[in-house]
C-alpha positions as CSV (number, residue, x, y, z in Angstrom):
1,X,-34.9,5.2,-10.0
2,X,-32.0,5.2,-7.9
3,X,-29.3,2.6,-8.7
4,X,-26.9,0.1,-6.1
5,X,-23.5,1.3,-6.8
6,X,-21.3,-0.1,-5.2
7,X,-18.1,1.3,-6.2
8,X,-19.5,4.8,-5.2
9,X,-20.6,3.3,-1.6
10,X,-17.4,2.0,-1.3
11,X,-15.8,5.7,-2.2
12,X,-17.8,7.2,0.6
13,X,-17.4,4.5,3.2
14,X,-13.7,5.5,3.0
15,X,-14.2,9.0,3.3
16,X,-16.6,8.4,6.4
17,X,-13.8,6.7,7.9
18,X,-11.6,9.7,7.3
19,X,-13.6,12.1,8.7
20,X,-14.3,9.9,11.7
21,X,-11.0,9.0,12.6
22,X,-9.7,13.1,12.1
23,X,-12.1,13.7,14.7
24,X,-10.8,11.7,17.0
25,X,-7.5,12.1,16.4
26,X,-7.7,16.5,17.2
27,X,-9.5,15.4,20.6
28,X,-6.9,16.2,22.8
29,X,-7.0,12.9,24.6
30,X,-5.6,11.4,21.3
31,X,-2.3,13.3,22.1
32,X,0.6,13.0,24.6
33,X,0.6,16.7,25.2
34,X,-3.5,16.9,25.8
35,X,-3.5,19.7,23.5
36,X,-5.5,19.6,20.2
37,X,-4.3,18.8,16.6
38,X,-4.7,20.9,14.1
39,X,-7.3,20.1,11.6
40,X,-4.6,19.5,8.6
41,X,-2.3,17.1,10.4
42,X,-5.1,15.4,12.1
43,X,-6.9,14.8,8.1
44,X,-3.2,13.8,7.0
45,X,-2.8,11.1,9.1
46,X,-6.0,9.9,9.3
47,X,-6.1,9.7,5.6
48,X,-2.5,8.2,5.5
49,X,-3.8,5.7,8.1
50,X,-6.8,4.7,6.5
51,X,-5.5,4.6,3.1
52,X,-2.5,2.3,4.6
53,X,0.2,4.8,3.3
54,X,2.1,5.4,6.2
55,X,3.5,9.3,5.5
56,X,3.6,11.5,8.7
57,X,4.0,14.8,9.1
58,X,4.3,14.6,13.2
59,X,5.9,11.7,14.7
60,X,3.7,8.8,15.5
61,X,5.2,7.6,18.3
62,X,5.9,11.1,20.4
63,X,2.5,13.2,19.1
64,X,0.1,10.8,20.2
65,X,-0.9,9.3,23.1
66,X,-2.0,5.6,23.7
67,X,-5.6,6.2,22.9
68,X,-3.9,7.9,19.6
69,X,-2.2,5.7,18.8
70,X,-5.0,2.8,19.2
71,X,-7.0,5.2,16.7
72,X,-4.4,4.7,14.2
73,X,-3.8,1.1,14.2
74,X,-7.7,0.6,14.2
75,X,-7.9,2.8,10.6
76,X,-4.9,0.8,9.5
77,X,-6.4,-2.6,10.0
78,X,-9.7,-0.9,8.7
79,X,-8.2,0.2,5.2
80,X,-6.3,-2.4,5.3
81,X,-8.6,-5.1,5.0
82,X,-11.5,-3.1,3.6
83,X,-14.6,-1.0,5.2
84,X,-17.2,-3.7,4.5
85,X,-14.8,-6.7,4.9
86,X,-14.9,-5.3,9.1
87,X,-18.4,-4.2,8.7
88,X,-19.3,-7.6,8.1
89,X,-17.9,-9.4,10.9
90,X,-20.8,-8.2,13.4
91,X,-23.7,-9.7,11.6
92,X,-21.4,-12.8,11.0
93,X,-20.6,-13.6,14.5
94,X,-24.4,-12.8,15.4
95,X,-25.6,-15.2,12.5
96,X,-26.9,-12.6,10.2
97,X,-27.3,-14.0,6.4
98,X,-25.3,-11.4,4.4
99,X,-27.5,-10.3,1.7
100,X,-26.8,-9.9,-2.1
101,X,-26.0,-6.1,-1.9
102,X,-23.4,-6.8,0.7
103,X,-21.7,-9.7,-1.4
104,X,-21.5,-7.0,-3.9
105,X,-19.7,-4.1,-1.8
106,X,-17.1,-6.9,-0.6
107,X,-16.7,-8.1,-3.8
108,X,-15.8,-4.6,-4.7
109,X,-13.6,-4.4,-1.4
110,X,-11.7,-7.2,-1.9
111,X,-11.2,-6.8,-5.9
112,X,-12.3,-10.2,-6.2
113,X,-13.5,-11.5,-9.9
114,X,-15.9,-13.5,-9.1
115,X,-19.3,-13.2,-7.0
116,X,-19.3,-16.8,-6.1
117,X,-17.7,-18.3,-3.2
118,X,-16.8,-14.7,-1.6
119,X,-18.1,-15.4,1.9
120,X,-15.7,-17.9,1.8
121,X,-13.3,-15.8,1.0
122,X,-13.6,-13.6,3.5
123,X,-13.7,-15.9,6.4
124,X,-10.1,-17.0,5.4
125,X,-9.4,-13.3,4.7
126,X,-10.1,-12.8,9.0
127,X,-8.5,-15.9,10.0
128,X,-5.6,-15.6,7.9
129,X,-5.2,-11.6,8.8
130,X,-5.4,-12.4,12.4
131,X,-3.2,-15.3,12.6
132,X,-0.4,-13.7,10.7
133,X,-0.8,-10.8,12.7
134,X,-0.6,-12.4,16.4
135,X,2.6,-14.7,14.8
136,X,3.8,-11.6,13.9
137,X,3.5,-9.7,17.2
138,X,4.9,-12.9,19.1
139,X,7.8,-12.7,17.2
140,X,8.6,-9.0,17.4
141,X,7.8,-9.1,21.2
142,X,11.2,-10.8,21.4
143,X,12.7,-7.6,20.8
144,X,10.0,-5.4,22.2
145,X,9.5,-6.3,25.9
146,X,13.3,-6.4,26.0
147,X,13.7,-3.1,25.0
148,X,10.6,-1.1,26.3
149,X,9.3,-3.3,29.0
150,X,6.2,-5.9,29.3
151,X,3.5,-3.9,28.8
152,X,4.7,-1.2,25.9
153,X,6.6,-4.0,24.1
154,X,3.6,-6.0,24.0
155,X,1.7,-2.8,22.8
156,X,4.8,-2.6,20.4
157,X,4.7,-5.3,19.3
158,X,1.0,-5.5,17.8
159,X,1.0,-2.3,16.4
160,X,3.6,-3.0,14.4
161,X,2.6,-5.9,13.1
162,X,-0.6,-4.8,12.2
163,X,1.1,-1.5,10.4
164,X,3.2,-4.3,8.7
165,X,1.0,-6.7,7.8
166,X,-1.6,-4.0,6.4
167,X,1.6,-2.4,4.4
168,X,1.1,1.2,6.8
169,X,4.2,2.1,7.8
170,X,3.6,3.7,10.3
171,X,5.7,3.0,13.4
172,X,6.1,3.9,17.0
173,X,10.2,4.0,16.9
174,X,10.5,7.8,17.2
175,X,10.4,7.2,21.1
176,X,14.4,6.5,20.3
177,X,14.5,8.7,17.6
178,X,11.7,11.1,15.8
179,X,11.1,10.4,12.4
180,X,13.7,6.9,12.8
181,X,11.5,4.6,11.6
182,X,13.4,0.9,12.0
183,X,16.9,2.1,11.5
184,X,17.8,1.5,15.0
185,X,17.1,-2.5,14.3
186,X,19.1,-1.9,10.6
187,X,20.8,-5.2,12.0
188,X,18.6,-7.3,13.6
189,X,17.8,-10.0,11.1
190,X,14.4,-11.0,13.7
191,X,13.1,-8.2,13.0
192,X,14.0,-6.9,9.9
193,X,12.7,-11.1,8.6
194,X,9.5,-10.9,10.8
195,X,8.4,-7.0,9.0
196,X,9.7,-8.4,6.0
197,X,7.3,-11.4,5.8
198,X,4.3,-9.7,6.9
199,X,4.7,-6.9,4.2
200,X,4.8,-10.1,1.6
201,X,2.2,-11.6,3.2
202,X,-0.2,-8.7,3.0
203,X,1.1,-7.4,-0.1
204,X,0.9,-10.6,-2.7
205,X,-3.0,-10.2,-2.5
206,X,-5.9,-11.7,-0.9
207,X,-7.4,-13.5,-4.3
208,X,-3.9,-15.4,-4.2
209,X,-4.0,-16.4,-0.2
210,X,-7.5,-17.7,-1.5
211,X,-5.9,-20.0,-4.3
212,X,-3.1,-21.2,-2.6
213,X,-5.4,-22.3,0.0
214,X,-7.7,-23.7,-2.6
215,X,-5.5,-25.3,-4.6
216,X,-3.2,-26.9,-1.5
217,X,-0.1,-25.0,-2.6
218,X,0.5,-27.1,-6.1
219,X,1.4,-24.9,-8.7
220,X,0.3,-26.3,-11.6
221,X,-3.2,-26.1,-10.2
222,X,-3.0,-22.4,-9.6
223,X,-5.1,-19.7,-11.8
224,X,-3.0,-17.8,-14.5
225,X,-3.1,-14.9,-12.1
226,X,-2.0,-16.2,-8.8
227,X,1.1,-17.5,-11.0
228,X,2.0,-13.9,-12.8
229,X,1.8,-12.5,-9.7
230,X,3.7,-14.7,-7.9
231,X,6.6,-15.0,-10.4
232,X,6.7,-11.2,-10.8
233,X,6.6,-10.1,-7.3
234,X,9.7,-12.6,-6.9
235,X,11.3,-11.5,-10.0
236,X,11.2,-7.9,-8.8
237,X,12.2,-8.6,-5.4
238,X,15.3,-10.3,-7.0
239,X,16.0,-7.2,-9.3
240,X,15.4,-5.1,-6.3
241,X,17.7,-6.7,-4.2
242,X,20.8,-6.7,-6.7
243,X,20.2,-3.1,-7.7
244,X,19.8,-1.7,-4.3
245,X,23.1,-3.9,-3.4
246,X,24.9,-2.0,-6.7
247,X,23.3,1.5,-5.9
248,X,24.1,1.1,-2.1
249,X,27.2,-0.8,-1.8
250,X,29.5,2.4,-1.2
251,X,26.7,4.5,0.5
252,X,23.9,3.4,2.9
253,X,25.4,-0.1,2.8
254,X,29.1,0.8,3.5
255,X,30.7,-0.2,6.6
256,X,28.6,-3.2,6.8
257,X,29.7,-7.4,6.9
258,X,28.3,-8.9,3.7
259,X,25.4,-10.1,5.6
260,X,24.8,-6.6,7.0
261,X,24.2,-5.4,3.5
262,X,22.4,-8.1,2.1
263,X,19.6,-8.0,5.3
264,X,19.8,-4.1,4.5
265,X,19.3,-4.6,0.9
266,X,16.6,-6.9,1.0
267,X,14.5,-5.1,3.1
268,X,14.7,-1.9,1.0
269,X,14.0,-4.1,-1.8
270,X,10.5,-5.0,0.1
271,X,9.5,-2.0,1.9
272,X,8.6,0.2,-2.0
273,X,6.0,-2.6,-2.4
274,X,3.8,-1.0,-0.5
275,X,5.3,-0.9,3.1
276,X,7.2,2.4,4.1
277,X,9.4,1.1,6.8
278,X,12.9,1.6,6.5
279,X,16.1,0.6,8.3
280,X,18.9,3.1,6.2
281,X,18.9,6.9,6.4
282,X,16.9,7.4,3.0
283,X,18.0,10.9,2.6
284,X,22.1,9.2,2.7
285,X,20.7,6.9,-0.2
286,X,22.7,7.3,-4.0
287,X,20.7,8.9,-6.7
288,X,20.6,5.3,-8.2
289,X,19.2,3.9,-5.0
290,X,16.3,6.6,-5.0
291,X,15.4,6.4,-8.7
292,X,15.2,2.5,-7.9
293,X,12.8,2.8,-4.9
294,X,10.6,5.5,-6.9
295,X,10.4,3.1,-9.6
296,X,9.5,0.1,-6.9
297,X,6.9,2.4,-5.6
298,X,4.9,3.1,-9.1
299,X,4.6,-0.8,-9.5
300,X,3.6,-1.6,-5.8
301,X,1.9,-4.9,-4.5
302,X,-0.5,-7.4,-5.6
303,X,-4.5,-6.8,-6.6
304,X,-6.7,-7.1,-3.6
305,X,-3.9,-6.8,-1.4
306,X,-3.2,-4.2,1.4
307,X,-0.8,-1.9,-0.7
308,X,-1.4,-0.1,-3.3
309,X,0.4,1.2,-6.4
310,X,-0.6,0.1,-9.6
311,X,0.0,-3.3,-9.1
312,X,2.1,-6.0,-9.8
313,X,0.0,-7.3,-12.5
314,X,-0.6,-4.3,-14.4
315,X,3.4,-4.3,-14.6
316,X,3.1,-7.3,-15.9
317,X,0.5,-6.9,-18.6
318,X,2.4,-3.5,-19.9
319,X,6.0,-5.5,-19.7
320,X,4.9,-8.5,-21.6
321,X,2.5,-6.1,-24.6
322,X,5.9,-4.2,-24.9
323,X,8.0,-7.0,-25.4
324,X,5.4,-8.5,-28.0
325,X,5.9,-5.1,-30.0
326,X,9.5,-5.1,-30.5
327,X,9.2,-8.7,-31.1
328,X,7.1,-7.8,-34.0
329,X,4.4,-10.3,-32.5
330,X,0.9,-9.3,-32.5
331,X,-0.3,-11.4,-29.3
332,X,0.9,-10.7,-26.1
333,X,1.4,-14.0,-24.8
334,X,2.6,-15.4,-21.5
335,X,2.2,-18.7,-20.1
336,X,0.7,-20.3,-23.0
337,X,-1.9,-17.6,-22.3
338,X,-3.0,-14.5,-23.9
339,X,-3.5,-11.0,-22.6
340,X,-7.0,-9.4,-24.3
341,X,-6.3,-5.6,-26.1
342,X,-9.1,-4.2,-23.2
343,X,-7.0,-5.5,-20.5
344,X,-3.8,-4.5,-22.0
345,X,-5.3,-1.0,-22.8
346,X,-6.4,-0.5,-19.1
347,X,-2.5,-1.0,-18.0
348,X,-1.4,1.2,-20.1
349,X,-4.3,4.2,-19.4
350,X,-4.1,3.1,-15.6
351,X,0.1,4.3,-15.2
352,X,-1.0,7.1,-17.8
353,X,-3.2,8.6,-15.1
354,X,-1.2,8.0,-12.4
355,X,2.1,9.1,-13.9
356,X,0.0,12.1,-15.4
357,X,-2.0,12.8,-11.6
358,X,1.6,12.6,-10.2
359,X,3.1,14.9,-12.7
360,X,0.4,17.6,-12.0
361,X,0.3,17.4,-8.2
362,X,3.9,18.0,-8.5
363,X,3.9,21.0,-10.1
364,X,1.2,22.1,-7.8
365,X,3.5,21.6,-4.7
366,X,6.6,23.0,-6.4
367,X,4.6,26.1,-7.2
368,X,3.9,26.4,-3.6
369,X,6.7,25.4,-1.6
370,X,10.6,25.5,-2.9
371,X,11.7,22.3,-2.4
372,X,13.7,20.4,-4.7
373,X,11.4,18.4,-8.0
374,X,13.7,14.8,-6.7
375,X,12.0,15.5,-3.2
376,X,8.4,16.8,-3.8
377,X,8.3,13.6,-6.8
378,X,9.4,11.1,-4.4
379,X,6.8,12.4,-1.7
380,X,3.9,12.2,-4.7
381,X,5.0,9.1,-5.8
382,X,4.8,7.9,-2.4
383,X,1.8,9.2,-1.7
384,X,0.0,7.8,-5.0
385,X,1.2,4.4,-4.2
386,X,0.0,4.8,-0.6
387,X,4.1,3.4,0.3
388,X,4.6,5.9,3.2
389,X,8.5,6.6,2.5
390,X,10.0,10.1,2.7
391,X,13.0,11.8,2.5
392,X,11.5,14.1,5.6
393,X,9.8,17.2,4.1
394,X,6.4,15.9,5.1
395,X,7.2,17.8,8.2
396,X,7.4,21.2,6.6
397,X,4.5,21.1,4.2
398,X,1.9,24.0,4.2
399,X,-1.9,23.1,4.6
400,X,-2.3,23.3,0.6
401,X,0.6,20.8,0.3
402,X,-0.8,18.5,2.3
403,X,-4.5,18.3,0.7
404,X,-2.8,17.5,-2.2
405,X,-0.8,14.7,-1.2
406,X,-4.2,13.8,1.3
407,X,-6.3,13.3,-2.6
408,X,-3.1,11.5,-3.5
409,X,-4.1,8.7,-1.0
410,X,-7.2,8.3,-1.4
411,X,-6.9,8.4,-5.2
412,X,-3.9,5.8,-4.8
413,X,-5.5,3.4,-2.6
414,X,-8.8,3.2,-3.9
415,X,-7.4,3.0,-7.5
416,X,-8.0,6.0,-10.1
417,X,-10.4,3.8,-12.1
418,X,-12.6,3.1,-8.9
419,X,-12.8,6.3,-7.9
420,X,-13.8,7.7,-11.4
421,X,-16.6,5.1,-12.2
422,X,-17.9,5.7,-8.8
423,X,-18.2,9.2,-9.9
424,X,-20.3,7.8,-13.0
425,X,-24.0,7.0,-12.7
426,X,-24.3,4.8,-15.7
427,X,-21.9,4.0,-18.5
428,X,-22.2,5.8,-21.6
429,X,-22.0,3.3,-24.8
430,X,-20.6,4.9,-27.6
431,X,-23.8,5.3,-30.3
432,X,-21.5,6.5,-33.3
433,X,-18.0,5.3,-34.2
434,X,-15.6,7.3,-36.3
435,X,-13.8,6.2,-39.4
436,X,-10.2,5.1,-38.8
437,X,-7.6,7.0,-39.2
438,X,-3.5,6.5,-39.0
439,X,-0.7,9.0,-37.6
440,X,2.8,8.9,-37.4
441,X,3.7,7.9,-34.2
């Protein structure tokens, strides 16, 4: 008898997506030239659409057309939010009663723990999306018509904020300058404040948009998870912000009023988490500054959020059990609460596989291509954590390359541990356990 399984629906509804939208995008309406793209660039950035990563490997705003381009921000806000979170809203505005299956798949979409109360959920999921993201595009429209006129700034102005909001990073800013991203507006604290707060906004996590709006904002009424994600997202934006300022000072930073390179520094600080905008020239940055952003881009945003990584929780978990070991202290305890050994042994085999899928895929690419291991690591690394930050040899991968960085995404935004129970009919319970045994470790 065939089994609901919702993890593995949720695998292929992606991958339907990603198909669909490569076929669109090599019709040659999709690009300004009217001529077709090849199959490999059209999968790449369909797949780094979808999967919110926001890597390119032609330039968003020159290679495509406006049909294009409306093709991509439609797959962003789709993989953004979640397949089944859009494929809902059609039998919701005509009435429909969502069945138990579906509550399942958006369960499953939205990473939620619970079953209960996730209509709910996703209703404040739509109307919270969609007003941040009009706020948004009001705001950068102040910039936009300006500079491109009233109808492309307006068109500006929403893409952007949906690529924002859904932690993309993809832009339309190589119409200045290919490949630019936001560095022309390095300066302009609007804009660099408005990306800024959308990339939070979508990156602390929908469960904790849910909370705060269920518990009216008072913290001590929030769940133990809302409040560790909370207080390590801002703990590592502060880190972020004094190491890129350290790192940077006499590089990317120089020449700048104190202000200049604090905006500067701040946003780098946000963008690893999981946005891949930037306002410096990345390939300028110190070796301190890259090694800093790599590390931002492991940890990523929040669970149930529109970035990926491997979360800001799972950071958590490993950084509290570590400091309980060298305490000597057998619990690992924070905020009066304790973390269980499964959930602990999960963090832990979670950045195992990503560090050890990362590891592999760049030996892959260095046995193809000669690029440097800093470069092809900070590409994989971005990829994995679906950031969309690159230090610009994107642009001269081979197909091979690319496929791998294309499972990469998919991997990273879906999480390694969905996609490989998705692959599993059934669990297999352990019938025979072995005696115990130490090594020296």
């Amino acid at each position: 008898m065939n089994r609901f399984h919702p993890r593995k629906t949720l695998v292929l509804s992606f991958l339907a997506v990603i198909l669909f939208g490569t076929m669109l995008l090599m019709l040659p309406v999709s690009n300004a030239s009217g001529d077709a793209l090849p199959v490999a660039d059209a999968l790449f950035t369909a797949t780094s659409a979808t999967c919110v990563t926001g890597l390119v490997v032609v330039d968003t705003g020159t290679q495509f057309s406006f049909f294009g381009q409306f093709i991509i921000m439609l797959l962003i806000q789709i993989g953004g939010l979640g397949f089944m979170t859009v494929a809902m809203l059609v039998p919701m505005a005509l009435g429909r009663r969502i069945g138990l299956k579906d509550r399942f798949m958006l369960k499953e979409t939205l990473n939620a723990a619970h079953l209960g109360g996730i209509m709910r959920m996703m209703r404040r999921i739509i109307i919270g999306t969609v007003t941040l993201e009009i706020a948004g595009a009001i705001f950068l429209s102040y910039r936009m018509i300006p500079l491109f006129g009233l109808a492309k700034g307006i068109w500006y102005s929403v893409f952007h904020s949906v690529s924002a909001f859904c932690n993309a990073g993809f832009d339309l800013m190589g119409i200045l300058s290919p490949f630019s991203s936001f560095t022309s507006f390095s300066g302009d604290f609007l804009t660099s404040g408005v990306l800024m707060a959308l990339i939070i906004g979508g990156g602390i996590g929908f469960i904790i948009w849910d909370d705060l709006i269920e518990k009216r904002f008072v913290w001590r009424k929030f769940s133990f998870h809302s409040r560790i994600t909370l207080i390590f997202t801002a703990g590592l934006l502060l880190v972020s912000v004094a190491g890129f300022l350290l790192f940077e000072w006499n590089s990317t930073l120089s020449g700048y009023t104190w202000g200049g390179k604090m905006v500067r520094a701040m946003f780098q600080a946000v963008t690893p988490r999981t946005a891949g905008f930037n306002t410096v020239d990345l390939s300028a940055m110190s070796e301190g500054g890259i090694f800093l952003t790599m590390l931002l881009m492991i940890v990523g945003a929040g669970p149930g959020s529109t970035g990926g990584g491997v979360k800001v929780t799972t950071f958590a978990v490993m950084a509290t059990a570590v400091l309980a070991n060298l305490r000597g202290s057998k619990d690992s305890n924070f905020f009066y609460r304790r973390f269980s050994e499964p959930q602990i042994r999960r963090a832990f085999s979670l950045v195992a596989f990503y560090l050890f899928l990362s590891a592999m895929a760049c030996l892959l690419i260095a046995a193809l291509q000669s690029f440097s291991l800093k470069e092809i690591f900070y590409e994989v690394l971005s990829a994995i954590g679906t950031v969309g930050l690159s230090l610009g040899i994107t642009r001269e991968l081979i197909p091979a390359s690319k496929l791998i960085l294309v499972i990469l995404m998919i991997t990273g935004r879906l999480g390694s541990i969905t996609v490989f129970l998705a692959m599993a009919e059934r669990k297999q319970e352990a019938l025979i356990r072995y005696p115990e045994e130490k090594v020296v470790v």
